[in-house]
N, C-alpha and C positions, 0 to 999 in steps of 0.2 A: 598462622595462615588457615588453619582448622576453622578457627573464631568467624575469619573474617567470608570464609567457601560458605558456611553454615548458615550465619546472615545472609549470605551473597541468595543462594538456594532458597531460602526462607523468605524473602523478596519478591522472588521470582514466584514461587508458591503462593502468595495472596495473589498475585497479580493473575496468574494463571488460571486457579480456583475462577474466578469470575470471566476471565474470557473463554477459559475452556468453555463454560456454562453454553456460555452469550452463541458460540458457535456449534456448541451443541446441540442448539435451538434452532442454528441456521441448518444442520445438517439435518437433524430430523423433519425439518420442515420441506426441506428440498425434495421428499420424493411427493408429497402431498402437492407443491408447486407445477414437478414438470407432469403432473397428471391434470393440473386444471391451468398448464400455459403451454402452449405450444412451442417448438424448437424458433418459431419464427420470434414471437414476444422475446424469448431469451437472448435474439437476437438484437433487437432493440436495447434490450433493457445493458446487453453487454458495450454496447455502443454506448449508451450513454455513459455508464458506468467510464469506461476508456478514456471518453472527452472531459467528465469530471476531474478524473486522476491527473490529466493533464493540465488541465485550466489552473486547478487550487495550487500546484504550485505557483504559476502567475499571482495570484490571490494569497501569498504568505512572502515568495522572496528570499523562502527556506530560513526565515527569522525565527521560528517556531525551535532550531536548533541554539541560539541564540538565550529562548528562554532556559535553557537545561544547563549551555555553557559560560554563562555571565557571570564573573563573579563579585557582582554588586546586585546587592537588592533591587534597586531603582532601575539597575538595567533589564533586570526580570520584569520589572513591570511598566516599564516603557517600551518593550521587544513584545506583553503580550498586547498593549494597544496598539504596536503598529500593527501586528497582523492583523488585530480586528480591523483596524483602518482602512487595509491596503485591501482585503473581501470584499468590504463593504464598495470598493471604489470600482472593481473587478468584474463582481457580482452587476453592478446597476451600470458599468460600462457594457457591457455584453447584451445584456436585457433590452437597453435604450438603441444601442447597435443595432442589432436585430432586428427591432422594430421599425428603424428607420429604413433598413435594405427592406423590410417587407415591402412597403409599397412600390418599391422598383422591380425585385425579382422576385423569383419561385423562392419560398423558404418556408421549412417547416418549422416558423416559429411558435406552437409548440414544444415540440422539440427542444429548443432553443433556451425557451426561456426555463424549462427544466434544468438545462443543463447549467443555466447559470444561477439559478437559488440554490443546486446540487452541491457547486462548488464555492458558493457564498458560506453554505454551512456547514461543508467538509472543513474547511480554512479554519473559522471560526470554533470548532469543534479541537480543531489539531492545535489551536492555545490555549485552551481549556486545559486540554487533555496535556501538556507538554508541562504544563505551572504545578499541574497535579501532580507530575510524576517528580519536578523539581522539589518539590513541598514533602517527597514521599510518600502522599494521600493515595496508594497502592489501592486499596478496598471501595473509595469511593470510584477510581479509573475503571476497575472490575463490575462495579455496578451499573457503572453509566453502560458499560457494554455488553451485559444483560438488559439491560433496559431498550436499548436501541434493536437488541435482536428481537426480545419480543413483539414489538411497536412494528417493526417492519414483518413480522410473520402471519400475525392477526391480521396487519393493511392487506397484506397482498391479498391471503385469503379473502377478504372483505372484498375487495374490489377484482376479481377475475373477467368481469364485465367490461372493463375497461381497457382496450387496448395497450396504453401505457399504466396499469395498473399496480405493476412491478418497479415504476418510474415513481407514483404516488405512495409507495410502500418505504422506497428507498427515503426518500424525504423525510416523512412522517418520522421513520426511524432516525437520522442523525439530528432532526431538528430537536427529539426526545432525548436525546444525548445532550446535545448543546444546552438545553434549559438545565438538564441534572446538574452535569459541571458545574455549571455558570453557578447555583444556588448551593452546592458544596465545594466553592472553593477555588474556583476559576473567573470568580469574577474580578475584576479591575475597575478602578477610576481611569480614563482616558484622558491623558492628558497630550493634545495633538503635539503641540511646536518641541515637546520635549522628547516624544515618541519618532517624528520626522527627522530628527535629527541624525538616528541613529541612522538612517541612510546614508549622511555622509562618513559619520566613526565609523563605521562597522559596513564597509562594502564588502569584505572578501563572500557575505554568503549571496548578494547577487551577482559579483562577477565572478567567482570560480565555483563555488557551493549548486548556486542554480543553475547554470548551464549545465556543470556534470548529472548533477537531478533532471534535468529535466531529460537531455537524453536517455538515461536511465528510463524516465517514466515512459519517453514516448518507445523508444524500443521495444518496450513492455505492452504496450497500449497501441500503436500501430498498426501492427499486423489485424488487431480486429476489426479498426476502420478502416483500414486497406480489402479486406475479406466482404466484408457487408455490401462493397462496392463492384466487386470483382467475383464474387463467388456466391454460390446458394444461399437465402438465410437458413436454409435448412440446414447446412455447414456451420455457420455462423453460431447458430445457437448453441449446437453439439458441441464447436469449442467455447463458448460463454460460457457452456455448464462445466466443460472439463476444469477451466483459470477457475468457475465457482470452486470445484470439488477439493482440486487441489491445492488450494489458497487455504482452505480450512485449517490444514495441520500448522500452515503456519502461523494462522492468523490467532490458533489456540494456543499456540506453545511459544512458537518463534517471535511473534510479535513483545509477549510477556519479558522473553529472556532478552530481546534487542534491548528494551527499555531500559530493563534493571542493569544489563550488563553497561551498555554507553556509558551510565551514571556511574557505576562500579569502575568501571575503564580510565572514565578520564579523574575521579579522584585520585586513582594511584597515581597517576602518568602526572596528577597536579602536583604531586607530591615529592616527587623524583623516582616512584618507585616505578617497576616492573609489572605491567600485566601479561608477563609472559602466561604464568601459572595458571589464571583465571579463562585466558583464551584459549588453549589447548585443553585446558580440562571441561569446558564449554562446549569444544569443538568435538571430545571424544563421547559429552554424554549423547550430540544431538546427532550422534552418529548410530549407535546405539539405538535411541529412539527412534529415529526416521528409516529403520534397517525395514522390519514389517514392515510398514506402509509401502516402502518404493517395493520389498519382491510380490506383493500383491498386486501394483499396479503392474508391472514388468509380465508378470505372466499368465493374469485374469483380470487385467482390465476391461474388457471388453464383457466378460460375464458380468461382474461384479456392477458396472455401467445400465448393462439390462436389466439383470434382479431389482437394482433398488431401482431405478427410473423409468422403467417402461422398455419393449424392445426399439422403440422410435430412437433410443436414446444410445444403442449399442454402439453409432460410430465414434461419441464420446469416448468410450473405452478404449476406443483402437488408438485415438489421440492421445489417451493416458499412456497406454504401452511403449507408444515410440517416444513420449517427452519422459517416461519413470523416470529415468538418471538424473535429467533437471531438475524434475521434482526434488531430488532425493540432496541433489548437490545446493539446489537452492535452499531447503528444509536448513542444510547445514551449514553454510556458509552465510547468506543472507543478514541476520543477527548480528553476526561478528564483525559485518563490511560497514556497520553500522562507526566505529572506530574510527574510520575513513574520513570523516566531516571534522574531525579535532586533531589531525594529525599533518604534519607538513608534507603530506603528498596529497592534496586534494587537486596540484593541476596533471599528475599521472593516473589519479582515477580519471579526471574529465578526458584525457589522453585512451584511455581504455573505453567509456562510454562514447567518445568520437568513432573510435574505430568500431564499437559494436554496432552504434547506429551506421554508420557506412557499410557493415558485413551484412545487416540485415536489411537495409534498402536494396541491395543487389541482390539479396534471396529473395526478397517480393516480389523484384522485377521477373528475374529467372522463372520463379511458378507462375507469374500471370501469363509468361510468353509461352511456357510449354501448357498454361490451364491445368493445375497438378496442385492439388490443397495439401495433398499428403507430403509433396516435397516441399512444400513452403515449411511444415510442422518438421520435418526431419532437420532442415536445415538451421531453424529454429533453435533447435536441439544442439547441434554441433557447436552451435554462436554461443549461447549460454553457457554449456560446459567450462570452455576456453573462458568466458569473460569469470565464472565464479573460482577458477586455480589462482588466476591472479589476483584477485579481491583479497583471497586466503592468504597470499603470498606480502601482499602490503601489508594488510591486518597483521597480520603478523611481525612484518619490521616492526609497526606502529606501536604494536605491544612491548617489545622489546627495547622500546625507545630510552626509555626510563622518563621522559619530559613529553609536555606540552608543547607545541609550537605556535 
């Protein structure tokens, strides 16, 4: 078991080596940012950001879990042509969409059609990125995500004249990702009638996989398009920057250990063995880890907000303060819920993501009717706690399973 932690950690170590970097990049860049964009742009930019997150599932079909857990070659490379397929369909669905409502109504297409090349390339990017981590190409994954962070750090700067210039950064940067992949190791022959197919084998990740995702994502993503409509952009952006801030730790650390561990996870569990081991001793390093970071935010968020971003930026902080536990709980558990997609309770997660999006419609509605941003964030808070005990609680059967279902 030594052997196999040691590997397991060492895995995780190239993988993180390169996106620590990659976010390293996003964080140092971030105070130079919100001093040449205003809380209002970061409102935008968090908006679009939202509707991306949401769309590219539409645009994958959650097939992208498909390439990791196939265990045929040919199914790897038929699961990563559908995703490209099903972007490419998504993507120039939306686009065409758009432009046909434009000549009837008001639309910001603009807007629009950002949002749909956003999630033509996120899609696309997420099979790349899925075959690479199948393949174990750890270093090349790590690079592509330095590369995307610099692409989009240089654009934005580049471009602060532009009102969506934070829009045109974001682009630049995953489209820089998408070519790396593609030329180390992500690319595929496409072959349609055989990749189509898989739609009819292989439904359980559109009808139980993606509904549970996608609630998941819009729960996540809501609240900011609910806010931009309902409340200040000045608000708006201050929480854009916070989901910026605090996405960071995970996006350097947790993202790396979700990857290796899923991979690590469902080998054993293919095996007959136990992931007991590997998930609790997971669960105690990132506990460890994410300790600093949450009592930082918990008790000087709102300094720590000013200093590095500007005093404009201080009601951030105050948003950090009352979400730190999420943060902290999300940091830890997040990774491990990852388990959850290869485990026969995928229709009590969709069971738990129903109820979270129904807890958190009624906390929207609640703050619009009393007009209260800080009770929509508290409540927030309370929803997520609750949904990640349980996540931890399945992850765990799951582990213990000893099989695949």
């Amino acid at each position: 078991m030594l052997t196999i932690k040691n590997a397991y950690y060492r895995k995780i170590a190239v993988l993180f080596s390169g996106t620590g970097l990659a976010q390293l990049i996003n964080l140092v860049g971030l105070p130079f940012l919100t001093r040449l964009y205003s809380p209002e742009h970061f409102a935008w930019f968090s908006f679009y950001s939202a509707c991306v997150a949401i769309l590219t599932l539409v645009a994958t079909l959650k097939f992208e879990n498909h390439i990791l857990l196939s265990k045929s070659q040919s199914g790897v490379t038929h699961s990563v042509s559908l995703v490209k397929i099903i972007s490419l369909f998504v993507s120039s669905f939306v686009a065409l969409s758009a432009l046909v409502l434009s000549f009837f109504i008001k639309l910001n297409l603009e807007l629009v059609l950002f949002i749909s090349l956003g999630s033509g390339f996120a899609a696309w990017n997420l099979a790349n990125y899925y075959l690479l981590n199948r393949l174990g190409e750890y270093s090349a994954m790590a690079r592509s995500r330095v590369l995307g962070a610099v692409v989009f750090l240089i654009s934005a700067i580049s471009l602060t004249n532009f009102i969506y210039g934070l829009l045109w950064a974001s682009l630049a940067g995953v489209l820089s990702s998408v070519v790396f992949t593609s030329i180390n190791g992500g690319a595929r022959r496409v072959n349609i009638n055989k990749s189509l197919r898989l739609l009819k084998s292989e439904t359980s990740y559109y009808r139980i996989v993606l509904p549970s995702s996608f609630l998941d994502v819009l729960s996540s993503q809501i609240p900011l398009i609910f806010s931009k409509g309902n409340f200040s952009l000045d608000k708006v952006g201050n929480y854009g920057l916070y989901n910026k801030c605090v996405s960071l730790p995970s996006a350097i650390l947790g993202k790396a250990v979700a990857d290796v561990f899923k991979k690590e996870a469902f080998k054993l569990l293919n095996e007959n063995q136990s992931a007991k081991a590997i998930y609790l001793d997971t669960a105690k390093k990132m506990l460890y880890i994410g300790l600093l970071p949450y009592i930082l935010l918990q008790f000087y968020g709102g300094y720590l907000f000013m200093f590095a971003f500007g005093a404009e930026w201080y009601f951030a902080g105050e948003i950090a303060q009352i979400m730190a536990i999420r943060f902290y709980m999300g940091f830890v558990i997040s990774p491990l819920s990852t388990i959850i997609y290869f485990g026969n309770y995928k229709k009590l997660d969709f069971i738990i993501q129903f109820l979270m999006a129904l807890s958190i419609g009624a906390c929207l509605i609640v703050s619009y009717l009393f007009n209260d941003f800080l009770l929509m964030i508290k409540g927030l808070t309370i929803i997520y706690v609750v949904k990640y005990i349980l996540q931890f609680w399945v992850g765990y059967r799951i582990a213990c399973s000893k099989v695949v279902y």
